[in-house]
C-alpha positions as CSV (number, residue, x, y, z in Angstrom):
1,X,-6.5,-33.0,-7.5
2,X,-5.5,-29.4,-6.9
3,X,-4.7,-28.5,-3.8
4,X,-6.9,-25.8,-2.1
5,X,-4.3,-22.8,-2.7
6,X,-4.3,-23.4,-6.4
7,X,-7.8,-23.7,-6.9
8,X,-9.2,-21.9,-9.6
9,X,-12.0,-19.2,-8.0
10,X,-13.7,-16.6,-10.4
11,X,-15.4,-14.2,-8.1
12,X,-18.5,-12.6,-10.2
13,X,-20.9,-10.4,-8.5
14,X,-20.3,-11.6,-5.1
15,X,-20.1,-15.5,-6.0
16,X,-17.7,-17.4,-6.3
17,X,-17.3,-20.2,-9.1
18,X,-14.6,-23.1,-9.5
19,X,-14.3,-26.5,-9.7
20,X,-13.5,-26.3,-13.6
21,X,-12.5,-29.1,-15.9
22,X,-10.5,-27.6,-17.6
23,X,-8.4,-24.1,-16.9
24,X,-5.9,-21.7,-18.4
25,X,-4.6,-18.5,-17.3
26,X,-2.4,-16.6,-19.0
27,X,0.6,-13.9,-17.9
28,X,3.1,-12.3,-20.4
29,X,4.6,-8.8,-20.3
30,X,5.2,-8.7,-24.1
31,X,1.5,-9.6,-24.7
32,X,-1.6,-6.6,-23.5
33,X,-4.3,-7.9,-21.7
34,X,-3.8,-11.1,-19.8
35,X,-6.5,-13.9,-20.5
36,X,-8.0,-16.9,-18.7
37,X,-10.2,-19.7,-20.4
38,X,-12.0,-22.4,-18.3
39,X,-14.7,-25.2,-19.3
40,X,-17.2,-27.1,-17.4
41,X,-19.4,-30.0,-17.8
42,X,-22.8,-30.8,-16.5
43,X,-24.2,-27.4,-16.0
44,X,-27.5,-26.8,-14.8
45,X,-28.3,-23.4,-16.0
46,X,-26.3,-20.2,-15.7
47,X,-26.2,-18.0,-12.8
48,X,-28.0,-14.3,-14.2
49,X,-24.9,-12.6,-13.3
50,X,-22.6,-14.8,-15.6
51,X,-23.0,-12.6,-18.7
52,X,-20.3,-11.2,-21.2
53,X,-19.5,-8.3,-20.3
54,X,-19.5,-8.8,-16.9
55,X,-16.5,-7.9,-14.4
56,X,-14.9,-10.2,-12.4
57,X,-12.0,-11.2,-10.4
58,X,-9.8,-14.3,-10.6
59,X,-8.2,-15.6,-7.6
60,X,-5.7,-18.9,-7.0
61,X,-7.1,-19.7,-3.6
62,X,-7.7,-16.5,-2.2
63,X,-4.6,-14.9,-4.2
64,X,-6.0,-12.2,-7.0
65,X,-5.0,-13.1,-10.2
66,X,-6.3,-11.3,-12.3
67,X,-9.4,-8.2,-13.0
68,X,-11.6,-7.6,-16.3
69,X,-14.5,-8.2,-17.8
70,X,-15.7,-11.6,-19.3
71,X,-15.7,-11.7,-23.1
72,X,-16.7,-14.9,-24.3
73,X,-19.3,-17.5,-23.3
74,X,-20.4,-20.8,-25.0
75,X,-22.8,-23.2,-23.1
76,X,-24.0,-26.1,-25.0
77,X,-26.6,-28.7,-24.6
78,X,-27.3,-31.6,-26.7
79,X,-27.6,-35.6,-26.3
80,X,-24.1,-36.1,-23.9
81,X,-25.0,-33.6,-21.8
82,X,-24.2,-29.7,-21.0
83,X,-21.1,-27.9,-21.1
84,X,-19.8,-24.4,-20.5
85,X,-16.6,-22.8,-21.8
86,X,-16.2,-19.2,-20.7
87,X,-12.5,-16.8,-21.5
88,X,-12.4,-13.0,-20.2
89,X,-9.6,-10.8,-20.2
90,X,-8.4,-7.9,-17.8
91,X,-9.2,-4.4,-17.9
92,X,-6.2,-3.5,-20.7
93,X,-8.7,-5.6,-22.8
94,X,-10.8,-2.6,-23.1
95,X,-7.6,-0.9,-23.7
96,X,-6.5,-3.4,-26.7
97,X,-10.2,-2.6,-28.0
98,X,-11.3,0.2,-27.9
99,X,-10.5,3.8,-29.2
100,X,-8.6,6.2,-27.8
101,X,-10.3,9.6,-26.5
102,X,-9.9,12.0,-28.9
103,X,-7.6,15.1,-26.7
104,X,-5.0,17.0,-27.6
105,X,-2.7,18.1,-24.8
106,X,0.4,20.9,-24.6
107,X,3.1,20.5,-22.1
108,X,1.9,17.3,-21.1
109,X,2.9,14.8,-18.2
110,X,3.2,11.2,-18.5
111,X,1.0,11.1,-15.6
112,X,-1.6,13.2,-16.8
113,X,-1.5,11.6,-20.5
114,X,-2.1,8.1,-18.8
115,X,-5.0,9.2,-16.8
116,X,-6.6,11.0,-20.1
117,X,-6.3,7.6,-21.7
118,X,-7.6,5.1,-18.7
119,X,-10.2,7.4,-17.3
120,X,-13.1,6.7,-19.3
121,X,-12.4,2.7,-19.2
122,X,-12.8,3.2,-15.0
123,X,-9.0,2.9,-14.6
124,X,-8.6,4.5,-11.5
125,X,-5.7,3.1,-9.8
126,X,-2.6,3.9,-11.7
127,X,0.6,3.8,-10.4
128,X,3.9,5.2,-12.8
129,X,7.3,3.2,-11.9
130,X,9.8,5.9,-13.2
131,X,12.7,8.1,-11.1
132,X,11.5,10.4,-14.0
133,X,9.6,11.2,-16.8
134,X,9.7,13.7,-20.1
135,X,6.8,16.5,-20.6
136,X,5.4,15.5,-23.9
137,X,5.9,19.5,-26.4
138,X,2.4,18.3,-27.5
139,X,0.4,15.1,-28.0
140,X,-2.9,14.4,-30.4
141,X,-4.8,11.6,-30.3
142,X,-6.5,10.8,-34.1
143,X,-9.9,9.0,-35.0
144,X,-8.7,5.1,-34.7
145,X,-5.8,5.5,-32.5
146,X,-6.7,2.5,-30.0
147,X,-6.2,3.4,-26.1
148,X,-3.7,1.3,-25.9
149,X,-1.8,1.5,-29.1
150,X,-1.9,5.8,-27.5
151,X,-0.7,4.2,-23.9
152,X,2.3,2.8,-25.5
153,X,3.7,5.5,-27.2
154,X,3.9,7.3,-24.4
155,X,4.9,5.0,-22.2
156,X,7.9,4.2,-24.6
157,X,8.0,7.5,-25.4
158,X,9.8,7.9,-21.6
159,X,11.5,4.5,-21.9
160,X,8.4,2.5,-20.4
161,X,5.8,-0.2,-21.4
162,X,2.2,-0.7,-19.6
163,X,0.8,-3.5,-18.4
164,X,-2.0,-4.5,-15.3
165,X,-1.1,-5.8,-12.0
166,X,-3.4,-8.6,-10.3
167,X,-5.5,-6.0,-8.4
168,X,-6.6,-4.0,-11.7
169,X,-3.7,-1.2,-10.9
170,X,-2.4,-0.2,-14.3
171,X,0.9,0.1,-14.8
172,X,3.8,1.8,-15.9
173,X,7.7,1.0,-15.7
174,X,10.4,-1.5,-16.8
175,X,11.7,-4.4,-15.8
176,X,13.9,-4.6,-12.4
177,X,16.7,-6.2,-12.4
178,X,17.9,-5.7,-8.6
179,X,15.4,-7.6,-6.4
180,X,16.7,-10.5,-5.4
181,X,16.2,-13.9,-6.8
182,X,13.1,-15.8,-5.7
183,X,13.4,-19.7,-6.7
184,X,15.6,-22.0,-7.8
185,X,14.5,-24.6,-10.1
186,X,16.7,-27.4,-10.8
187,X,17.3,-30.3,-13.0
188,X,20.1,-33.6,-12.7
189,X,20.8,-36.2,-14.4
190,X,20.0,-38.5,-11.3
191,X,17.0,-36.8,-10.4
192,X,18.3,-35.7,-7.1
193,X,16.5,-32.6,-5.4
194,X,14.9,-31.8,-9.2
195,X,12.0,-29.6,-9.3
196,X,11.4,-29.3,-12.6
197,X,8.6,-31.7,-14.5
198,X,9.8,-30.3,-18.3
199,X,12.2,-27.8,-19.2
200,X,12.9,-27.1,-22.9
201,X,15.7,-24.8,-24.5
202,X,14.9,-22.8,-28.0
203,X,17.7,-21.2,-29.3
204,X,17.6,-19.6,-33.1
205,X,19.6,-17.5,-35.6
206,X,16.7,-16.6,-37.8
207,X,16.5,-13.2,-36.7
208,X,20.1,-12.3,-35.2
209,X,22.1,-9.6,-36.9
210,X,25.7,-8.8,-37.5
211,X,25.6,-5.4,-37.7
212,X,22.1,-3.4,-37.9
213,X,21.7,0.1,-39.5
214,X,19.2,2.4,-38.8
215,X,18.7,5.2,-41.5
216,X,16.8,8.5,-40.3
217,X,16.3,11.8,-41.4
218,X,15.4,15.3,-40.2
219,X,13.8,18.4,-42.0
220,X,14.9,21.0,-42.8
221,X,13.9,24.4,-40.4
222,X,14.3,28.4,-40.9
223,X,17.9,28.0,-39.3
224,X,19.1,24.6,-40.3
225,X,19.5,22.4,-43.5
226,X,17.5,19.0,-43.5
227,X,19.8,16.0,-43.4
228,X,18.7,13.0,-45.5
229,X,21.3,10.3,-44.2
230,X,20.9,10.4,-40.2
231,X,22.4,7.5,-39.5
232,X,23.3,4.7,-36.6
233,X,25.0,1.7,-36.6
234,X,25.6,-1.4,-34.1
235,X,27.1,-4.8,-34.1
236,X,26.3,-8.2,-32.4
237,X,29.3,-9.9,-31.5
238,X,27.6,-12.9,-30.7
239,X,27.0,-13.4,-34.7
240,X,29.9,-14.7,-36.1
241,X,29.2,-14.4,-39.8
242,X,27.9,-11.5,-42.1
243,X,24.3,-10.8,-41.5
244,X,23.5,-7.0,-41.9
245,X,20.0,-5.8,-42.2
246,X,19.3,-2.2,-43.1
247,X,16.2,-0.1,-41.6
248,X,14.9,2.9,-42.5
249,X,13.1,5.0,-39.2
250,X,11.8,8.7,-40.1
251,X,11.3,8.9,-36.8
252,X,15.1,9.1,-36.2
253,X,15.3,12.7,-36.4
254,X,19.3,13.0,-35.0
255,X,22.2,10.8,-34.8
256,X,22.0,9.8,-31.6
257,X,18.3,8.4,-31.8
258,X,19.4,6.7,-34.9
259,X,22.0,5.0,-32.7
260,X,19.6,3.8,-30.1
261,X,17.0,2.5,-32.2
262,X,19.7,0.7,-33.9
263,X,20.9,-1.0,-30.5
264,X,17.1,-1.3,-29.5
265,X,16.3,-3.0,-32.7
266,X,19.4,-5.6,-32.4
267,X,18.1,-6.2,-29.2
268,X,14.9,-6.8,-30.8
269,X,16.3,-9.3,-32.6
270,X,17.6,-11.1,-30.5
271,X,15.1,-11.9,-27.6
272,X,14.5,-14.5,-29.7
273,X,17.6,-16.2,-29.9
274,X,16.7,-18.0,-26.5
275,X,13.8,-18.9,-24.8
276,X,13.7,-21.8,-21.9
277,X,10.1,-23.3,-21.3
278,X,9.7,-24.4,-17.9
279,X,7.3,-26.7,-16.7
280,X,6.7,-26.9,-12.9
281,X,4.0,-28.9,-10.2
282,X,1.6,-26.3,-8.9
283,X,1.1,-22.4,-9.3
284,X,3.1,-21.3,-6.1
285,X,7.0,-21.0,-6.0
286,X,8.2,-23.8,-2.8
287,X,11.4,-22.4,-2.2
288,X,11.9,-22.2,2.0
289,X,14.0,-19.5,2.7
290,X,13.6,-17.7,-0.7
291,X,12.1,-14.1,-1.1
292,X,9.3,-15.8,-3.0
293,X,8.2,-19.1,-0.9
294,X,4.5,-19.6,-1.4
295,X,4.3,-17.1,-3.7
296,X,2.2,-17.4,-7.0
297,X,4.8,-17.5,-10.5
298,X,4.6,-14.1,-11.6
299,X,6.2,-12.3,-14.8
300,X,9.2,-9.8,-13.9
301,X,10.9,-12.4,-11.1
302,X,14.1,-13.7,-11.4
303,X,14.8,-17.3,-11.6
304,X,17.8,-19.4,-10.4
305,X,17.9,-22.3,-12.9
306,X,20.7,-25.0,-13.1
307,X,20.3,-28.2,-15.4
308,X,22.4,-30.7,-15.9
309,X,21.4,-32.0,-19.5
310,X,21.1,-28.7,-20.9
311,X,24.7,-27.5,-19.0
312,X,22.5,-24.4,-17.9
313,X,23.8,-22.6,-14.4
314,X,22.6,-18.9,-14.5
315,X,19.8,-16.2,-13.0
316,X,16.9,-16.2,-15.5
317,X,14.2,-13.4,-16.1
318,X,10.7,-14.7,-16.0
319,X,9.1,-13.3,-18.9
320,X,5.5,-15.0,-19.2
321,X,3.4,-18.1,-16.9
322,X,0.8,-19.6,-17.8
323,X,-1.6,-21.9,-15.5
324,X,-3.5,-24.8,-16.4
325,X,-5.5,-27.8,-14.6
326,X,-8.9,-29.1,-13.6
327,X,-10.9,-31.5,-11.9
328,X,-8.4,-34.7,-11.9
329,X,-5.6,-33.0,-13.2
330,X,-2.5,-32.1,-11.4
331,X,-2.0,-28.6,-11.6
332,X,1.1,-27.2,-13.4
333,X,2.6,-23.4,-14.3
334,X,4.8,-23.4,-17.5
335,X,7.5,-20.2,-17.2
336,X,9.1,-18.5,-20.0
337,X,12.6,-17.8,-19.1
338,X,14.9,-15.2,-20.7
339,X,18.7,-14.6,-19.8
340,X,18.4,-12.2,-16.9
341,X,18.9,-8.6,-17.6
342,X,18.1,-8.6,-21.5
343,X,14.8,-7.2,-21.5
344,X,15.0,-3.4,-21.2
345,X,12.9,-0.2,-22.8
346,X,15.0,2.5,-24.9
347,X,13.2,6.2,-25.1
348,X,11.6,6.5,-28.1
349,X,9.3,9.3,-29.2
350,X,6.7,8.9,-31.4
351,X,6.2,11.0,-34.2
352,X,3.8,8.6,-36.7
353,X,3.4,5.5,-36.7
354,X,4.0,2.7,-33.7
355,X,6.1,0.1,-33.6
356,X,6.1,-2.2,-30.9
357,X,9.7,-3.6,-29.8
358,X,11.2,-5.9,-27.4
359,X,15.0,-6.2,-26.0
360,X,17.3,-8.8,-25.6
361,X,21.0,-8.2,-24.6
362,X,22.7,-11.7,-24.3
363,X,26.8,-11.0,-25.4
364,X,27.9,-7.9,-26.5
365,X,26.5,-4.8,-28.9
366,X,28.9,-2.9,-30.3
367,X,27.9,0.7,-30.9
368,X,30.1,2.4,-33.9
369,X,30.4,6.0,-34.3
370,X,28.1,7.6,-37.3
């Protein structure tokens, strides 16, 4: 059975409901809008305020979780009885959604950008993680743009990327990289002082790189001739073989963001190259003496990991958790670990058309001169 500070509560209009069958909750920076699902048998009727659309807030024992609105509910009744399965989202659901308001803004802040764009979804608490941030010349929102696909490009437009905290505050920053561990998992061949129920290591070439080259270009203007062969160039030394791949970015207008979005798009290609899946007993960290004892597994901490079989000893970047359990299951978090340090955001404006990246840095990149 759980235990009481990993029990399931979803708080709707002043109730509280738990004791589920079955649960999952879901965290991951690379993914917009966390989600939760849970099931239940032998229901006898639905409360009126348990509709879609409703907003609630999920708590693991009286730790929030998680805000939004409830978007799916399917209650069932039939010969073996009654069930109820139930999945909501948090408030960047809206965000994933929904379009964008239609603005147009000159000399624009990030700040003020972001609060254009969460305003009418009742986003009020908003919080920028950024020493500083670039006035936008000018920035248009078109019919279709979704909020948050508008969110993004600004955010990475400054080097950023958005995402909710547990109390509904919306976000925007990058990863840090200086607080200080907070848990140590650990696995031995003998089993002494292990922590870890699972752990599994991915590791793939499929989409590694030897050398990357981005090709831009830039108009032409009343003072200067267009160039049509902008270009930047970066290795992987971790690639040991020839693998080039060639990209073509109009949105590298000059040499040197050519360059970047070369190194950003090796990275890109390499956060892939290892993931380590981690399964663990319970949702809170039990590491006496650590920054994070009794805290809940949350995305952006950093992980001390050492096992054995896998001859893995390093500090690992927690990247996504996920929660499941229920009534007569033992509760469990599985973490997605990546090398600590390789997921980082590169400044890039937005001209057109948005693509989303990732970044990996494990090993070496190699920027040549254009």
């Amino acid at each position: 059975m759980p235990m009481p500070t990993d029990r399931i509560n979803l708080l709707i209009a002043g109730k509280a409901h738990a004791d589920w069958e079955r649960y999952r909750v879901d965290s991951d920076l690379l993914t917009p809008a966390d989600a939760w699902q849970a099931s239940l048998g032998q229901i006898g009727g639905l409360p009126a305020s348990v509709v879609e659309g409703a907003l609630f807030e999920l708590r693991v024992g009286d730790t929030p979780v998680m805000v939004g609105r409830i978007d799916d509910i399917h209650d069932e009744v039939g010969p073996g009885g009654s069930s109820l399965n139930i999945s909501g989202r948090d408030l960047a659901g809206a965000l994933l959604d929904c379009a964008a308001p239609l603005f147009t803004k000159r000399q624009a802040t990030l700040d003020e950008i972001v609060a254009a764009i969460a305003a009418p979804y009742g986003l009020s608490k908003i919080r920028i993680d950024a020493d500083a941030t670039e006035r936008r010349e000018k920035v248009g929102v078109e019919p279709g743009d979704t909020a948050w696909n508008v969110l993004a490009h600004a955010a990475e437009a400054n080097g950023l990327w958005p995402w909710m905290e547990p109390d509904g505050t919306l976000v925007v920053g990058g990863p840090d990289y200086t607080t200080p561990v907070q848990a140590h998992l650990l696995m031995r061949r003998d089993g002494n002082g292990n922590n870890l129920r699972r752990l599994a290591r991915s590791r793939s070439m499929a989409r590694r790189f030897s050398e990357l080259t981005v090709l831009g270009q830039t108009h032409g203007t009343e003072t200067a001739q267009g160039q049509h062969r902008v270009t930047g160039v970066v290795r992987d030394s971790g690639v040991g073989y020839h693998r080039p791949r060639i990209v073509t970015d109009h949105e590298a207008n000059n040499p040197a963001i050519a360059a970047a979005r070369a190194n950003k798009l090796l990275a890109d290609s390499r956060l892939d190259a290892l993931t380590l899946t981690a399964e663990v007993s319970g949702h809170r960290i039990d590491a006496p003496g650590l920054p994070g004892h009794g805290k809940l597994w949350t995305p952006g901490m950093r992980i001390a990991l050492k096992s054995e079989p896998h001859n893995l000893d390093g500090t690992y970047f927690l990247i996504a958790r996920t929660f499941t359990g229920g009534r007569g299951q033992p509760s469990i978090t599985t973490l997605t670990l990546k090398e600590d340090g390789v997921w980082t955001l590169d400044a890039h404006p937005h001209q057109r058309k948005h693509r989303r990246g990732k970044n990996d840095v494990p090993g070496q990149i190699v920027p040549l001169k254009p």
